[in-house]
OpenMM code with the backbone's topology and positions (N, CA, C; nanometers):
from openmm import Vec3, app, unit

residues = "UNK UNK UNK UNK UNK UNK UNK UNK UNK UNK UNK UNK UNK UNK UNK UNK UNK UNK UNK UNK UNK UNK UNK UNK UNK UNK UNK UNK UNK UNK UNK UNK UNK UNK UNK UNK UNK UNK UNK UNK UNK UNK UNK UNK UNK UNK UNK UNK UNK UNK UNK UNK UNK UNK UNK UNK UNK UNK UNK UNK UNK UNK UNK UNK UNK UNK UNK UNK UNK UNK UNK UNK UNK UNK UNK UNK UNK UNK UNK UNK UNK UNK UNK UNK UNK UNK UNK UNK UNK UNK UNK UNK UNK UNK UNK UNK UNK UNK UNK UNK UNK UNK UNK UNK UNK UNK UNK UNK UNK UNK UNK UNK UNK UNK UNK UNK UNK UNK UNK UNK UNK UNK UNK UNK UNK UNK UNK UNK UNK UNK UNK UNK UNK UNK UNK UNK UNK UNK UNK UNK UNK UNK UNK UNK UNK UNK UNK UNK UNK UNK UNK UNK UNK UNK UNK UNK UNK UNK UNK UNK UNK UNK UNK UNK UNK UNK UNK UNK UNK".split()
positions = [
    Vec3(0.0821, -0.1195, 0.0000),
    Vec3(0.0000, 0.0000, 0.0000),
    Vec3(0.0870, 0.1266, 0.0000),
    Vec3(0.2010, 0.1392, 0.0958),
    Vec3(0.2782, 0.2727, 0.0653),
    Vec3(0.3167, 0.2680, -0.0462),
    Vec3(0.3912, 0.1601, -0.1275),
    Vec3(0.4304, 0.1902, -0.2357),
    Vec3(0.3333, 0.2697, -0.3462),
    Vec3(0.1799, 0.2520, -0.2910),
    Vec3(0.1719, 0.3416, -0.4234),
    Vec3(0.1370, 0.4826, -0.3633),
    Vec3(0.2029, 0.5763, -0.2853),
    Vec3(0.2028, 0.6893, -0.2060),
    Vec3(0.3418, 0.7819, -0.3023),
    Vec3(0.3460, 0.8749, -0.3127),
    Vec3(0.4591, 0.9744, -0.3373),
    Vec3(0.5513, 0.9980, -0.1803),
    Vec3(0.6878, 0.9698, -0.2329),
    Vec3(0.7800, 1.0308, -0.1152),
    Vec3(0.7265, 1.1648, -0.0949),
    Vec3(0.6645, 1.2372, -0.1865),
    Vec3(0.6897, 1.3564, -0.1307),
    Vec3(0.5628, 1.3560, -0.0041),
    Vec3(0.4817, 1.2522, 0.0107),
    Vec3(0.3682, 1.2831, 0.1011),
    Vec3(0.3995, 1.2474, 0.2775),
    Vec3(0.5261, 1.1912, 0.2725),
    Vec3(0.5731, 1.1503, 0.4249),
    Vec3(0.5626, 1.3522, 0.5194),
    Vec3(0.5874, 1.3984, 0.4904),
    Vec3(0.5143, 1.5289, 0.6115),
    Vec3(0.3616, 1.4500, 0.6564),
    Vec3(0.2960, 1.5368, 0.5272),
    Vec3(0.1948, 1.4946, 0.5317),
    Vec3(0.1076, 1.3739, 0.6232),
    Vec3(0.2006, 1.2139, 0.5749),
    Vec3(0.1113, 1.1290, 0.6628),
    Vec3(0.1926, 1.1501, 0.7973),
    Vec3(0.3324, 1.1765, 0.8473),
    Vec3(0.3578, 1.1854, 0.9814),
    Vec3(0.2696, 1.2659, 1.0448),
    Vec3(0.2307, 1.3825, 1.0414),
    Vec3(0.1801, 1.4522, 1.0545),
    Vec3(0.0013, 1.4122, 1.0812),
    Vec3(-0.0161, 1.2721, 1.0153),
    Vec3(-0.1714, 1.2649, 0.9651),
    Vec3(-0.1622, 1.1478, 1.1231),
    Vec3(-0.0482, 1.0537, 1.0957),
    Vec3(-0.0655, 0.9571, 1.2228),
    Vec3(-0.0335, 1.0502, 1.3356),
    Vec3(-0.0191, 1.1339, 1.3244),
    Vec3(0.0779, 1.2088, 1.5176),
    Vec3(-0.0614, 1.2157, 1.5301),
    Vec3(-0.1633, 1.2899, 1.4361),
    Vec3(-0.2907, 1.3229, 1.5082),
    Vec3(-0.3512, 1.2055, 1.5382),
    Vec3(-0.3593, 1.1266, 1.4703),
    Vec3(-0.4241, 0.9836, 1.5184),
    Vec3(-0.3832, 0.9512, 1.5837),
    Vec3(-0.2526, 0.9682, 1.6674),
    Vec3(-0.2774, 0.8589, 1.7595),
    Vec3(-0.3092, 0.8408, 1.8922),
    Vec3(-0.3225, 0.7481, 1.9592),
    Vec3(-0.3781, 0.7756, 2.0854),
    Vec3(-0.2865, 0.6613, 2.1990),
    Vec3(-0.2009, 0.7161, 2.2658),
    Vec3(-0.1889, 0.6552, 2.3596),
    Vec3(-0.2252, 0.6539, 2.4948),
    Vec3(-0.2000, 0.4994, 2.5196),
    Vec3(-0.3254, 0.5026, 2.6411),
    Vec3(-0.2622, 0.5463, 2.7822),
    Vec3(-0.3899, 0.6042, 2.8472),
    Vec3(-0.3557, 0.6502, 2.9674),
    Vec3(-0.2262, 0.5737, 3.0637),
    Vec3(-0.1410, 0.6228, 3.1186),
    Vec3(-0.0746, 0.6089, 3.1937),
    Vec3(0.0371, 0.5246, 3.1349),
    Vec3(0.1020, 0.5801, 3.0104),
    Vec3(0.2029, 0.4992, 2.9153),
    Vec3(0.3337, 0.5907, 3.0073),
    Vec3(0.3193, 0.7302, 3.0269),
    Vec3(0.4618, 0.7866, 3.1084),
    Vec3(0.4922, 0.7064, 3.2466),
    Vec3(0.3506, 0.6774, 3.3416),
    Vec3(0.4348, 0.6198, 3.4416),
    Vec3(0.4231, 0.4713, 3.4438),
    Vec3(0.3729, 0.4364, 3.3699),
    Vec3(0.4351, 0.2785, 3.3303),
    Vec3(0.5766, 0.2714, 3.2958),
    Vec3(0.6292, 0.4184, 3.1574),
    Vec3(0.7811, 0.3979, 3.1824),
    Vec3(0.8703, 0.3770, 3.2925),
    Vec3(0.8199, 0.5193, 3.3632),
    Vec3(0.8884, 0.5488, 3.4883),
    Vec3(0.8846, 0.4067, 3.5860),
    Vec3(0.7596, 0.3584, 3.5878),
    Vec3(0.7377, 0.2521, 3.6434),
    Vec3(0.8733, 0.1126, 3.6190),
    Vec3(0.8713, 0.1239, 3.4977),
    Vec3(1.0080, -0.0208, 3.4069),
    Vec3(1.0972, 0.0582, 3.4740),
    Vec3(1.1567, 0.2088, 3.4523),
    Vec3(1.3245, 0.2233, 3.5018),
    Vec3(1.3266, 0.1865, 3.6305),
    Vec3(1.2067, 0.2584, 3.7199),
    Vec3(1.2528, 0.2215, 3.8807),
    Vec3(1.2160, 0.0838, 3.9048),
    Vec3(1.2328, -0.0258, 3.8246),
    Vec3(1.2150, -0.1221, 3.8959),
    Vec3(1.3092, -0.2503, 3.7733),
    Vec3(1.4052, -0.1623, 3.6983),
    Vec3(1.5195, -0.2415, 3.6272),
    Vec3(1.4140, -0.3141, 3.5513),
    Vec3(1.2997, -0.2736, 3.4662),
    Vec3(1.2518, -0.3928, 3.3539),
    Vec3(1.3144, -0.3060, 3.2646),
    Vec3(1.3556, -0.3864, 3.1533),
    Vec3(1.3870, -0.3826, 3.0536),
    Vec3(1.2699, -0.3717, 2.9628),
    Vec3(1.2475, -0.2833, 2.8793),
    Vec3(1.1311, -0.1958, 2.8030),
    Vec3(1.1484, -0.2040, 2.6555),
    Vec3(1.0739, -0.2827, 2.6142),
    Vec3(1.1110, -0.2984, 2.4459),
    Vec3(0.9822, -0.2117, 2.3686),
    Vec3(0.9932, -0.1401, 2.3024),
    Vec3(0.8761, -0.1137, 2.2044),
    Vec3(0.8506, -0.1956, 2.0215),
    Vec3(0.7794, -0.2955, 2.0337),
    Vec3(0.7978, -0.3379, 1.8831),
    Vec3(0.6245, -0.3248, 1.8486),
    Vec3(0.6689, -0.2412, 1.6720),
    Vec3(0.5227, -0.2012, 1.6732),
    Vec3(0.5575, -0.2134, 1.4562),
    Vec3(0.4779, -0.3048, 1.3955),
    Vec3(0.4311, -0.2904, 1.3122),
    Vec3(0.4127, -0.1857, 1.1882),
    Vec3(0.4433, -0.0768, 1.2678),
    Vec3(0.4164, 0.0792, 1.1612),
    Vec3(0.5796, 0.0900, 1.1302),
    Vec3(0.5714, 0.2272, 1.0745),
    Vec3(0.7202, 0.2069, 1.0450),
    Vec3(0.7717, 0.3764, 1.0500),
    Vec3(0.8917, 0.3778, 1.0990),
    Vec3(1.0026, 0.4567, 1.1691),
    Vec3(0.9659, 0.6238, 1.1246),
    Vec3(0.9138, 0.6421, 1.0595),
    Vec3(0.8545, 0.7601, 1.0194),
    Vec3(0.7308, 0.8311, 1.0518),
    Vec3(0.6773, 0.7604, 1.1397),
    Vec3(0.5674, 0.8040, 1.1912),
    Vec3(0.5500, 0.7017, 1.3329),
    Vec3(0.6196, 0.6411, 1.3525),
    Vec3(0.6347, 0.5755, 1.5192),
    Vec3(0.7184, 0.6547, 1.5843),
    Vec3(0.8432, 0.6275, 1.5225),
    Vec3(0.9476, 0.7498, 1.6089),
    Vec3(0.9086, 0.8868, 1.6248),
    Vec3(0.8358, 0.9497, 1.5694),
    Vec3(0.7964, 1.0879, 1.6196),
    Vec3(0.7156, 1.0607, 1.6995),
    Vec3(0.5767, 0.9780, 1.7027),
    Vec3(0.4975, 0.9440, 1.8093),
    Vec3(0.5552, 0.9173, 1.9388),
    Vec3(0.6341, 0.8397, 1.9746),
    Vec3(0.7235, 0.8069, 2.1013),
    Vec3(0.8555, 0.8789, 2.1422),
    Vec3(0.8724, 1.0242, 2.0657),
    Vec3(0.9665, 1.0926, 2.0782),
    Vec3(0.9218, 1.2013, 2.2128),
    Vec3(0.7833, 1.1505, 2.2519),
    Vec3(0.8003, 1.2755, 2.3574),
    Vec3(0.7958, 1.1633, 2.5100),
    Vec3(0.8689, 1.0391, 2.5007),
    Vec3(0.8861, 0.9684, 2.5735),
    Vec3(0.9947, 0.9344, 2.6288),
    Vec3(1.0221, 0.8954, 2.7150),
    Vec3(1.2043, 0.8957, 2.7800),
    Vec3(1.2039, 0.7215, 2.7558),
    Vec3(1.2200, 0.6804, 2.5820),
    Vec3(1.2151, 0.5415, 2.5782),
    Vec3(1.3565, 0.5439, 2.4564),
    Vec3(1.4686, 0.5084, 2.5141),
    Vec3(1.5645, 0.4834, 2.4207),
    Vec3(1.5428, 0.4687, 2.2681),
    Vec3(1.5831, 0.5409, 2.1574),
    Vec3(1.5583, 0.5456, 2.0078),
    Vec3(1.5955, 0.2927, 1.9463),
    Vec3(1.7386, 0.2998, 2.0712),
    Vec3(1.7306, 0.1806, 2.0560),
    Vec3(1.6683, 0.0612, 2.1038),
    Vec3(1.5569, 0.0999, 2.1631),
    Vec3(1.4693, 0.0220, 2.2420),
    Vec3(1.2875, -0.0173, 2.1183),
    Vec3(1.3274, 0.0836, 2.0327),
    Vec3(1.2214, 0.0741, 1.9767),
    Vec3(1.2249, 0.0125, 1.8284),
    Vec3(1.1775, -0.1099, 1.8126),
    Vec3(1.1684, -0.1560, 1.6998),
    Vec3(1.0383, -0.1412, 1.6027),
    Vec3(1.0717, -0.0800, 1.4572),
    Vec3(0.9301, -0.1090, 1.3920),
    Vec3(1.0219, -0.1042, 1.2427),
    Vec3(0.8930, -0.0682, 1.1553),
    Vec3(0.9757, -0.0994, 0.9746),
    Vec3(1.0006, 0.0242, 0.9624),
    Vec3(1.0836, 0.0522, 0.8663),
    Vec3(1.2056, 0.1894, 0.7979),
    Vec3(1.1270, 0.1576, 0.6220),
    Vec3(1.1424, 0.2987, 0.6056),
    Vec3(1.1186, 0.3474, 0.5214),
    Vec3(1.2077, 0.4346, 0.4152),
    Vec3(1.2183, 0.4140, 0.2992),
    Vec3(1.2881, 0.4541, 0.1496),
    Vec3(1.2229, 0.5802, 0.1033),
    Vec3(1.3065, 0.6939, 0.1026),
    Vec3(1.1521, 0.8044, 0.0441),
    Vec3(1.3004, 0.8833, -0.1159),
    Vec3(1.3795, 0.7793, -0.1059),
    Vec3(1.5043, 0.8245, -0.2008),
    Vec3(1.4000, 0.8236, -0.3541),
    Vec3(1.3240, 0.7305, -0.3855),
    Vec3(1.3213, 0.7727, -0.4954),
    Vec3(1.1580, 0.8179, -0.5065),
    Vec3(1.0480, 0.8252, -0.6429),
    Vec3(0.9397, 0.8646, -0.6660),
    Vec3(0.8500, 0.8464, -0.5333),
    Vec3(0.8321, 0.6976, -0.5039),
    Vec3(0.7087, 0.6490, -0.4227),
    Vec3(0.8165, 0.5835, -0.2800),
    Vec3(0.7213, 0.5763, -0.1720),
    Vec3(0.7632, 0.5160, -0.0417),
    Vec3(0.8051, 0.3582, -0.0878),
    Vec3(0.8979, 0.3629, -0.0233),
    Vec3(0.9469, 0.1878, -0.0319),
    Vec3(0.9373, 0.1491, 0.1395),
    Vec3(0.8551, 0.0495, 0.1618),
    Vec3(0.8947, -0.0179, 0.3380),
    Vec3(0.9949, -0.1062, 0.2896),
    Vec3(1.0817, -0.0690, 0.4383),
    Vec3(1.2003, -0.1644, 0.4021),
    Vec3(1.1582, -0.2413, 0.5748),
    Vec3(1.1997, -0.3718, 0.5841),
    Vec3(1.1713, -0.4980, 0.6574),
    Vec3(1.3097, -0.5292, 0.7415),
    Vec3(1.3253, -0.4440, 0.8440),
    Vec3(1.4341, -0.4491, 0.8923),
    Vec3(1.4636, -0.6185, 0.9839),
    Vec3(1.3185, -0.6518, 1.0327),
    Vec3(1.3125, -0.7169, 1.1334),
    Vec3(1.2127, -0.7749, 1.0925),
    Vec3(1.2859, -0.8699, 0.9745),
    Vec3(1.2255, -1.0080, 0.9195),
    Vec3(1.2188, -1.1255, 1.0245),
    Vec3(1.1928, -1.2583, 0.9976),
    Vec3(1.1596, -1.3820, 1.0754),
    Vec3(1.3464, -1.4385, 1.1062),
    Vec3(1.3981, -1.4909, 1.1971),
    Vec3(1.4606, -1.5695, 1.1899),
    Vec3(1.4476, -1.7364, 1.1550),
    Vec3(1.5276, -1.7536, 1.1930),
    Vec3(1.5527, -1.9221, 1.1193),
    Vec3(1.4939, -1.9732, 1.2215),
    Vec3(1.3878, -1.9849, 1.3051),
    Vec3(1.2799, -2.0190, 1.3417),
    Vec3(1.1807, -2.0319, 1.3679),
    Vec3(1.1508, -1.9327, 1.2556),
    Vec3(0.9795, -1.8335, 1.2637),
    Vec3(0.9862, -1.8615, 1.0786),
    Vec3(0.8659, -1.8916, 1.0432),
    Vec3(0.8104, -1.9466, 0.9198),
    Vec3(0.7014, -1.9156, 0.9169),
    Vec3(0.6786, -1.7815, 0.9090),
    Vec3(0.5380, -1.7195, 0.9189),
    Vec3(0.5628, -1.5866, 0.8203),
    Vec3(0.6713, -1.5802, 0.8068),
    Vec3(0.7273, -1.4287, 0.6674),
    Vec3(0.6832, -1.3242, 0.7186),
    Vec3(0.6769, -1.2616, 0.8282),
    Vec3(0.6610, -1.1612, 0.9165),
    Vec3(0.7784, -1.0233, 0.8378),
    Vec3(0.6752, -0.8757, 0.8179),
    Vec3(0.7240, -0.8068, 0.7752),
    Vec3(0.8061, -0.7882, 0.8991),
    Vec3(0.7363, -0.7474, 1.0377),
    Vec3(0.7825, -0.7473, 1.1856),
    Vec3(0.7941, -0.8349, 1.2541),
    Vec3(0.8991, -0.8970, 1.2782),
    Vec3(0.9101, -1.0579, 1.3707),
    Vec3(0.9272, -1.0477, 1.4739),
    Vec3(0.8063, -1.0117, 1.5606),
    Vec3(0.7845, -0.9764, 1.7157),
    Vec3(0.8626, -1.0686, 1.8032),
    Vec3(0.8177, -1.2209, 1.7602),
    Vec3(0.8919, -1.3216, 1.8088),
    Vec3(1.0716, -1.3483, 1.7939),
    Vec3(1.0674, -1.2954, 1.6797),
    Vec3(1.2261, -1.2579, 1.6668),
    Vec3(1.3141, -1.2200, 1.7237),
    Vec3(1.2390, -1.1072, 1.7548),
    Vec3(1.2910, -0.9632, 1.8092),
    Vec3(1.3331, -1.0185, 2.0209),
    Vec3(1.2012, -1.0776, 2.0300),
    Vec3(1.2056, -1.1725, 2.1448),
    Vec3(1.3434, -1.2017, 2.1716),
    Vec3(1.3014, -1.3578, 2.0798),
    Vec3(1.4613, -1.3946, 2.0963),
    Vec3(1.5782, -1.3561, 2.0673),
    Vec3(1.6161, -1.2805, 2.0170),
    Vec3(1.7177, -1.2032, 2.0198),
    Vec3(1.7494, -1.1498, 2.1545),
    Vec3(1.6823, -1.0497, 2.1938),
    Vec3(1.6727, -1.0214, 2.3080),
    Vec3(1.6554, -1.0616, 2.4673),
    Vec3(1.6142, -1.2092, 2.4689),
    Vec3(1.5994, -1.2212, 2.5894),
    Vec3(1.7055, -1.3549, 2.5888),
    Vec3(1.7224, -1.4268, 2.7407),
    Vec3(1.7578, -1.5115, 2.7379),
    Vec3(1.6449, -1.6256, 2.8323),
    Vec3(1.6731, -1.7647, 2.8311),
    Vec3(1.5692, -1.8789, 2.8757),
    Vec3(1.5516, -1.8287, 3.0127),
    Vec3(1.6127, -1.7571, 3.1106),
    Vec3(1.6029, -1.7160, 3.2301),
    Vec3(1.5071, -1.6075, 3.2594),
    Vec3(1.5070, -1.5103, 3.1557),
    Vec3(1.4318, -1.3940, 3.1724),
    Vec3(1.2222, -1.4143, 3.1707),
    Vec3(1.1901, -1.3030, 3.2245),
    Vec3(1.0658, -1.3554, 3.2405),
    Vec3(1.0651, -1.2343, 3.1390),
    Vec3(0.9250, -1.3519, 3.0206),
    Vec3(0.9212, -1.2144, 2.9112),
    Vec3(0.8072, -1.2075, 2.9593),
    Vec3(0.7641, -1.0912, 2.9286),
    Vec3(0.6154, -1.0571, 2.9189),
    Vec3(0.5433, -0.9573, 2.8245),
    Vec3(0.4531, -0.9786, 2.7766),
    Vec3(0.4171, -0.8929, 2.6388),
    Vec3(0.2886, -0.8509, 2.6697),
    Vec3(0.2766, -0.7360, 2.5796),
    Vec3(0.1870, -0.6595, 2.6236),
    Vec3(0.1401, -0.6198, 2.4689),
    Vec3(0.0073, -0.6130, 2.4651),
    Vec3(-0.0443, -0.6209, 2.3034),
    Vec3(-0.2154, -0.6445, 2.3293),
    Vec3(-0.2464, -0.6094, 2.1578),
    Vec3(-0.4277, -0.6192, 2.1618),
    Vec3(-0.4075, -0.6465, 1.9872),
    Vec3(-0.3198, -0.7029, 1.9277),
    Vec3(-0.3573, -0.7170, 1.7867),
    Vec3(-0.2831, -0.8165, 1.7379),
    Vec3(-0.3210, -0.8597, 1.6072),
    Vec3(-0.2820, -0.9973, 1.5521),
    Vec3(-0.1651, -0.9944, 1.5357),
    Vec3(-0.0455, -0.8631, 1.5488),
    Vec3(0.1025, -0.8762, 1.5200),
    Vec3(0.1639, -0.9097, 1.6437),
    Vec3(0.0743, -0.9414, 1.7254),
    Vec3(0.0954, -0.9692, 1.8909),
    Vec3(0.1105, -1.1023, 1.9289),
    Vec3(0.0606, -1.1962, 1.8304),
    Vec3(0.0172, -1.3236, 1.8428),
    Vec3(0.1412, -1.4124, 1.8620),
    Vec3(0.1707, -1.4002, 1.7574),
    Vec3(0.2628, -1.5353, 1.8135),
    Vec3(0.3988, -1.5254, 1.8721),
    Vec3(0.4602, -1.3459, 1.8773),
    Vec3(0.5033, -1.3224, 2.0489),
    Vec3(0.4488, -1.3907, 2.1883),
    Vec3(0.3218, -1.3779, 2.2038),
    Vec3(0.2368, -1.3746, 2.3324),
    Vec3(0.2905, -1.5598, 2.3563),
    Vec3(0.2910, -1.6222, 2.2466),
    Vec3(0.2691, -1.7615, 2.2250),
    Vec3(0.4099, -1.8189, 2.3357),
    Vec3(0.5089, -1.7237, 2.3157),
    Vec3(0.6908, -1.7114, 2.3835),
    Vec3(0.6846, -1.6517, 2.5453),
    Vec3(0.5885, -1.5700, 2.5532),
    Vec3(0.5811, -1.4943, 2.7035),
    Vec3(0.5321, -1.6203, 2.8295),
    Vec3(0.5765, -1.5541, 2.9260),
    Vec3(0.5635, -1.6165, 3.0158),
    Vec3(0.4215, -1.5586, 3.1176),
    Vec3(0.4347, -1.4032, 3.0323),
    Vec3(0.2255, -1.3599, 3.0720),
    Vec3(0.2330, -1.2560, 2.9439),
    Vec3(0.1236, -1.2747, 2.9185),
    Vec3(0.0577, -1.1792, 2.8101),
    Vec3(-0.0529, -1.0573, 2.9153),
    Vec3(-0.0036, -0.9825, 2.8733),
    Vec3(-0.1206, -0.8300, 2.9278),
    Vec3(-0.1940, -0.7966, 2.7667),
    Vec3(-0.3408, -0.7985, 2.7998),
    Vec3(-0.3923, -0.8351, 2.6773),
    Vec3(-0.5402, -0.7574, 2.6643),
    Vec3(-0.5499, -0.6895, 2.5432),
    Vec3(-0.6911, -0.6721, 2.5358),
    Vec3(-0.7260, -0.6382, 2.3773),
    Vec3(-0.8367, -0.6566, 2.3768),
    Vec3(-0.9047, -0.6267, 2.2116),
    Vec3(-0.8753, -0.8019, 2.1420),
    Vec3(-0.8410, -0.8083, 2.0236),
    Vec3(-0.8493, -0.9399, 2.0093),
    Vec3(-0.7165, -1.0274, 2.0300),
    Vec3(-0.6174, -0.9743, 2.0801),
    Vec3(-0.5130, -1.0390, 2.1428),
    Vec3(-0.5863, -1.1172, 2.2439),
    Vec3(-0.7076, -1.0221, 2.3818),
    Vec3(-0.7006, -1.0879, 2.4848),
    Vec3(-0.8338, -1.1993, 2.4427),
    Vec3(-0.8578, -1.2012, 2.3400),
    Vec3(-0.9894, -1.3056, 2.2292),
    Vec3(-0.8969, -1.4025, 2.2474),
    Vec3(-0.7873, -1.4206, 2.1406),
    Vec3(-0.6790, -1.5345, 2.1229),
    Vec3(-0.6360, -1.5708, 2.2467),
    Vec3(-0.5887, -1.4880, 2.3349),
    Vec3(-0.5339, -1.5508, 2.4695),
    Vec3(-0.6480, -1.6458, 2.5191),
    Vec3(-0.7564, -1.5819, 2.5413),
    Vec3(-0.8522, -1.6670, 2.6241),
    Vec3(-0.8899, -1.8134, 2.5038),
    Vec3(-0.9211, -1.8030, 2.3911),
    Vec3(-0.8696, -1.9566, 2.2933),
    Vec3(-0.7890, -2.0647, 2.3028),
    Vec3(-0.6828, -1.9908, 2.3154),
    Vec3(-0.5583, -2.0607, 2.3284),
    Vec3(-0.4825, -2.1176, 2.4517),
    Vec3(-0.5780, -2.0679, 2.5453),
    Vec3(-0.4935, -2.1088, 2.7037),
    Vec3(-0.3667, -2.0451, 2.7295),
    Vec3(-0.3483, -1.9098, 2.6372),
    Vec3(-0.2131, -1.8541, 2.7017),
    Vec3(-0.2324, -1.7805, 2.8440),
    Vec3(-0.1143, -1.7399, 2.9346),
    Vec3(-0.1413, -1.7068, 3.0265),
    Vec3(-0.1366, -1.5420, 3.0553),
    Vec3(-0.2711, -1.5165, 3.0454),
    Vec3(-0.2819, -1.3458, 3.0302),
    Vec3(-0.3243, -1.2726, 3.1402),
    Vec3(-0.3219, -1.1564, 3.1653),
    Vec3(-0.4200, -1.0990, 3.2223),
    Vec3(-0.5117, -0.9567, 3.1251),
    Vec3(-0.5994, -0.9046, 3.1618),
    Vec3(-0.6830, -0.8509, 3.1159),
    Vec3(-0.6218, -0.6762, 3.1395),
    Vec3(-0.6480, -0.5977, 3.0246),
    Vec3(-0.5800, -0.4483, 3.0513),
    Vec3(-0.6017, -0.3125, 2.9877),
    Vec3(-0.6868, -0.2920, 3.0464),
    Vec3(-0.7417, -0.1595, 2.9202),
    Vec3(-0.6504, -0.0228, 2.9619),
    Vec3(-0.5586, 0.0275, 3.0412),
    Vec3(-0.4925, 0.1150, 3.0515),
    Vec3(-0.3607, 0.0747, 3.0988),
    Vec3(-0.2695, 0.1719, 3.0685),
    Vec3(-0.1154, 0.1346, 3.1718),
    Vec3(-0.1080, 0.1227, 3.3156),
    Vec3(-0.1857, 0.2331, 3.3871),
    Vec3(-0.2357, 0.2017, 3.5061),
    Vec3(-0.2489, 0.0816, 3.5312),
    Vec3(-0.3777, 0.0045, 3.4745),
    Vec3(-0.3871, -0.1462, 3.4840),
    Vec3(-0.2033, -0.2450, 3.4271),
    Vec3(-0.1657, -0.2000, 3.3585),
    Vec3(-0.0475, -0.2958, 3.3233),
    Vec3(0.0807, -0.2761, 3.4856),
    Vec3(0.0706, -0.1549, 3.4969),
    Vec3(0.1588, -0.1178, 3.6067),
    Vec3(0.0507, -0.2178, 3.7350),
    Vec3(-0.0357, -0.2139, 3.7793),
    Vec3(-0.1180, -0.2857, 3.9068),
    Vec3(-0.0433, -0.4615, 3.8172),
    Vec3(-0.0662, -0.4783, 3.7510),
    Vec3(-0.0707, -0.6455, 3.6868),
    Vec3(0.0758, -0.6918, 3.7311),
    Vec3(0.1603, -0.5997, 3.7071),
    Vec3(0.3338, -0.5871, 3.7048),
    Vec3(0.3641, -0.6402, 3.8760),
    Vec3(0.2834, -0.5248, 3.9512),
    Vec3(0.2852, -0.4941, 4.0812),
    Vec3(0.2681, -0.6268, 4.1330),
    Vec3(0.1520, -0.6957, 4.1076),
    Vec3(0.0754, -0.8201, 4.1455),
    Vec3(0.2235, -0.9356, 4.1426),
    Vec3(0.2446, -0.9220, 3.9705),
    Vec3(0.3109, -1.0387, 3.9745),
    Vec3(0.4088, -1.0193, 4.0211),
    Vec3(0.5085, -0.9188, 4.0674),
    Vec3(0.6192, -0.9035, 4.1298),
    Vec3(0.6361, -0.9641, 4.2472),
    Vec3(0.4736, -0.8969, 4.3239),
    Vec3(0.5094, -0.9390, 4.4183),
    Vec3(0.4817, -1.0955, 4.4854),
    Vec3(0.3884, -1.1975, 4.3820),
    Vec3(0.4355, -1.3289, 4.3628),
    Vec3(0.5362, -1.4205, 4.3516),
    Vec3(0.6331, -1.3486, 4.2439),
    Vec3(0.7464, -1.3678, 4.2463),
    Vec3(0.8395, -1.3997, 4.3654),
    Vec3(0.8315, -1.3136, 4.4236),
    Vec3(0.9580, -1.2752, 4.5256),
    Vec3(0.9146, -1.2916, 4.6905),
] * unit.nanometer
topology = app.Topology()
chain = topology.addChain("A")
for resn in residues:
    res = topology.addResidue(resn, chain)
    for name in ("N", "CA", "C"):
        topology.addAtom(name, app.Element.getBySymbol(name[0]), res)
């Protein structure tokens, strides 16, 4: 679909998603929440670097913490470029390989946990050790017997965090 867009229209749609978008209540002290308590904070999101990175630029979330697709505006029309294809154990041809990105990143010790409401969420959630879940992520979770909890704001993800922490320990 970008490809058939003009480079020259990237103002334009950055500009068109900043207004769209909506993040949900209590995404700043959920950050604040990950530094003071040493989680490690990944952002992987489906859209791509031209209109995500300005969205999360008024956030104190490392530029290298955030994964999504990059974009070509060198010649006539937008090219997506697929930075973060499938590895050699994902066979699903993922423009964004959530699960990828996973493993790369974590090791068998770490407790992952993912947080999502859409089908690019899926078969990450499938690797976590809890899914925070709503819209049709938390549909599939409840299908599938993954182990979720339910979350319509950050507030709620920060209480869920709280809970399981203090299970943990």
């Amino acid at each position: 679909m970008f490809s058939l867009l003009p480079s020259s229209s990237r103002e334009e749609i950055t500009h068109y998603a900043i207004k769209q978008s909506n993040i949900r209540t209590g995404f700043n002290r959920f950050i604040q929440y990950c530094q003071d308590n040493n989680i490690r904070l990944f952002i992987t999101s489906g859209g791509i670097d031209f209109f995500v990175l300005p969205i999360l630029s008024s956030y104190p979330i490392p530029k290298n913490n955030i994964y999504c697709n990059s974009c070509d505006f060198s010649g006539k029309q937008m090219r997506v470029i697929w930075p973060f294809s499938c590895d050699a154990l994902c066979k699903n041809d993922c423009g964004m390989c959530k699960p990828s990105i996973l493993r790369s990143l974590s090791t068998n010790d770490d407790m992952k946990i993912v947080i999502g409401d859409s089908i690019t969420d899926l078969e990450v959630s499938k690797l976590a050790d809890l899914v925070i879940a709503r819209g049709f992520l938390l549909q599939k979770c409840k299908e599938q017997s993954l182990p979720y909890k339910k979350f319509d704001s950050f507030l709620d993800v920060i209480n869920i965090l709280e809970e399981k922490f203090k299970q943990t320990y």
